[in-house]
N, C-alpha and C positions, 0 to 999 in steps of 0.2 A: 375475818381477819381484822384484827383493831388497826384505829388510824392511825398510832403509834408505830406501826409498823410499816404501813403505808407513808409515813411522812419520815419514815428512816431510809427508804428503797427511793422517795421523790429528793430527798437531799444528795443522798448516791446519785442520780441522776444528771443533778443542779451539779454535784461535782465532777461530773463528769466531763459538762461544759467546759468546765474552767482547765480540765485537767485529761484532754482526750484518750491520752496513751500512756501507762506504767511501763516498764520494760528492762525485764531481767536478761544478763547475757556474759557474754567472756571475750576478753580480747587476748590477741598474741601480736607480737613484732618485733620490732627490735629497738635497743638504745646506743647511743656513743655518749663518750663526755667531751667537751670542749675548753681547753684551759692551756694551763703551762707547760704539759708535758702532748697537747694535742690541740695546735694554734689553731685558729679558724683556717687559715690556706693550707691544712693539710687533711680534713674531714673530710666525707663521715669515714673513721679509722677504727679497725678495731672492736667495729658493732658485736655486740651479742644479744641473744636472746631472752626476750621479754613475755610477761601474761600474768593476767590479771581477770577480775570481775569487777561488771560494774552496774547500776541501778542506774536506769532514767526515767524523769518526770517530766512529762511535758504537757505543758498548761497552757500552749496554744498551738497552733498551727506555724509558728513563727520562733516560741521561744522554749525551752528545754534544761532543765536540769540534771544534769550527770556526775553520781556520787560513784568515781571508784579507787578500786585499789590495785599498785602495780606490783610487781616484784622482777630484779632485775640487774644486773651487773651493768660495772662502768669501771671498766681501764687504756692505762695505756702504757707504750713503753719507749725510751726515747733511744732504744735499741734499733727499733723499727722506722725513725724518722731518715729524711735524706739530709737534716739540716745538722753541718759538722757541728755547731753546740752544742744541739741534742744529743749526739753521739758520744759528745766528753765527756757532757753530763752524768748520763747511765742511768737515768733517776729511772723508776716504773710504779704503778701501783692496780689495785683492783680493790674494788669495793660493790659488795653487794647494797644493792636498790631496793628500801622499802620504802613506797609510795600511797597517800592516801589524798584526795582529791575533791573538792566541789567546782566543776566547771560550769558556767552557762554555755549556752547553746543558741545561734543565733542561725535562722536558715535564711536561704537568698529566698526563696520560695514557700507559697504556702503548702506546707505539708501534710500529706494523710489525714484532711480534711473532711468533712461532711459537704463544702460547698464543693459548686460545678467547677472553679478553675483550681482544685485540687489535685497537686502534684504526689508521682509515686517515688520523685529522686528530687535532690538537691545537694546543692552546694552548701555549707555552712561554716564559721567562723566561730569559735570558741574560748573562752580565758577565766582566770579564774584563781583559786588558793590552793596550795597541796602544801603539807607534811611532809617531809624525807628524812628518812635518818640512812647516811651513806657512812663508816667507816674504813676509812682505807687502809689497807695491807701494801704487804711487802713480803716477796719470798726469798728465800737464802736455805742454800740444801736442802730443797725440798718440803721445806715448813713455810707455811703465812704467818706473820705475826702481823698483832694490830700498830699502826705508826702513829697515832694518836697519845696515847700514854708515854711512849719514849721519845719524846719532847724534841725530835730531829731538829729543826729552826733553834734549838736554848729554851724553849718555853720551861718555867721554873728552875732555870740555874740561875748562877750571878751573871754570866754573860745576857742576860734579858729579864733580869730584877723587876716584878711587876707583871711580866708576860704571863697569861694564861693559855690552858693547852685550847684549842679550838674546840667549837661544840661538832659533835657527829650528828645527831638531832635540829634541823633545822627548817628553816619555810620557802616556800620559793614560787614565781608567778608561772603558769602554764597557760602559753597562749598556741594558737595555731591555726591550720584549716584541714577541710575535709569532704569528703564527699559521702553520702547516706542512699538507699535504696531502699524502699520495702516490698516483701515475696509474700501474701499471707499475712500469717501472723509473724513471720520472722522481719525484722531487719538488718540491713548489712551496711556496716560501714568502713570508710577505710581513713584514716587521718595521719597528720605530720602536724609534732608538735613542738616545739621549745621550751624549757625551764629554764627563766631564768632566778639564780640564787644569789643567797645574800654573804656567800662565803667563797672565800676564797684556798678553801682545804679540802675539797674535795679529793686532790690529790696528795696532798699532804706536804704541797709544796706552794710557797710565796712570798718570802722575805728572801735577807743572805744568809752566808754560811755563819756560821762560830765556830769555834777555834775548836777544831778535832778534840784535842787531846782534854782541852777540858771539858767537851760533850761528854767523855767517853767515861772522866771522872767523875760526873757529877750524876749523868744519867745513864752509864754503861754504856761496851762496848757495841752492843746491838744496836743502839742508838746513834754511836760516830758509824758504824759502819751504813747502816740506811739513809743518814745525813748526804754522805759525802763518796758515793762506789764507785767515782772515776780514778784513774791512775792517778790520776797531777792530782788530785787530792789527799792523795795516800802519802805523799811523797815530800817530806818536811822541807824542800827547798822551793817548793811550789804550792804555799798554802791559800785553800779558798777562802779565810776567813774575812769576812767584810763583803766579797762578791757576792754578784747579785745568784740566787739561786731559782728565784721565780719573781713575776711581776706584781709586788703585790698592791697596784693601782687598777687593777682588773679581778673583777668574780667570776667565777666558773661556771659552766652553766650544765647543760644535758638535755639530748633528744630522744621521743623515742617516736617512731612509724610504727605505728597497728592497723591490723583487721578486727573488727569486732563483726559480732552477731547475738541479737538480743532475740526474746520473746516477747510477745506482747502477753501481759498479763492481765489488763483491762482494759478497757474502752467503754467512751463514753455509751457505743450503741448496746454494750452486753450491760448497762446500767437500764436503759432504755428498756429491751427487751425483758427484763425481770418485774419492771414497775411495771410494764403494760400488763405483766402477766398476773400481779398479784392485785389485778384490778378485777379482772373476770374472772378471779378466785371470791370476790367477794359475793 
């Protein structure tokens, strides 16, 4: 066998060190959203069901790389809250969750190690960059339509000259904790995490109202009517134009709780036992 080959299996090896454990798997849980239509003293509201896949690289006993991707709804409805505003309101939305993620990985403990005070569970801490793109909806007789485009806040009428519609594609920081175990080759883990984002339209709400009637001329009916579906808003002697509709000194954020379970697809010792092997091949 040429050395060529042998100093391809000794670098596998060498990487192995640096890089003990690969680890393909799949997570499921759940998310909520947290914002103006779902204030922090009234969560987690609303959760639904989340899953994803995700890659981890961990290049010590300490530190860890986790590339994944979620998929996942986030609504709320202010139909459902107990606070009489929210009720006046009416406002609601949902929007599907697509998530893509590089988190570090940080353990309390040394992990799935080669040395003697190598641990098989631990605690760990996590944070990091993700991608989202969330657009939010609204239904009316049984149809979703996207609320983005139809400019509900005045976004591109003369009532908000200059406003632009918000982006649905956006970045946001994912931090948390968790706890991990390994069976084998498998391991399991279970985490609670936070996003926090840099927008405040997750729900499709953040500014005041504008003047119904000329929402409804400028960017149609569909639009004054998901603006504004309280009564006293419908009602020309009691108009919302100028109040406040959401807070928009505050960003919106989102959680989700999962389970994961990965495979291990390499190890430093399955580098290990190949070099040794293709030693007494020679």
């Amino acid at each position: 066998m040429s050395r060529i080959t042998l100093l391809f299996f000794a670098l596998l090896g060498f990487s192995g060190v640096q890089a003990q454990v690969s680890e393909l798997g799949v997570t499921g849980g759940v998310t909520y959203y947290i914002g103006d239509l779902n204030p922090t003293r009234h969560y987690p509201k609303d959760t639904k069901l989340a899953y994803g896949v995700l890659y981890r690289y961990n290049f010590s006993d300490r530190y860890a790389i986790r590339l994944q991707a979620l998929n996942g709804t986030l609504q709320a409805y202010d139909n459902r809250s107990s606070d009489s505003l929210q009720l006046m309101r009416d406002l609601h939305f949902r929007a599907r969750l697509l998530e893509f993620s590089a988190l570090l990985e940080v353990n309390f403990r040394k992990y799935r190690s080669k040395d003697k005070d190598s641990k098989k569970w631990t605690p760990f801490v996590f944070a990091g960059l993700a991608y989202f793109r969330a657009a939010p909806q609204a239904e009316l007789n049984g149809e979703w339509y996207d609320l983005q485009p139809l400019g509900t806040e005045g976004q591109g009428t003369t009532a908000r000259p200059g406003s632009d519609v918000y982006k649905v594609d956006n970045i946001c920081i994912p931090f948390g904790v968790g706890f991990k175990w390994n069976v084998g080759r498998l391991d399991f883990q279970v985490e609670w995490g936070l996003r926090r984002t840099y927008t405040d339209y997750l729900d499709d709400v953040s500014g005041t109202y504008v003047d119904r009637d000329q929402l409804a001329f400028e960017n149609g009916p569909l639009a004054a009517t998901f603006a504004d579906p309280s009564v006293l808003g419908q009602l020309p002697e009691y108009p919302n134009e100028g109040r406040a509709r959401g807070n928009s000194d505050t960003r919106d954020w989102y959680q989700y709780t999962g389970l994961s379970v990965t495979y291990i697809i390499s190890r430093f010792s399955d580098c290990e036992e190949q070099y040794n092997w293709m030693r007494k091949r020679r």
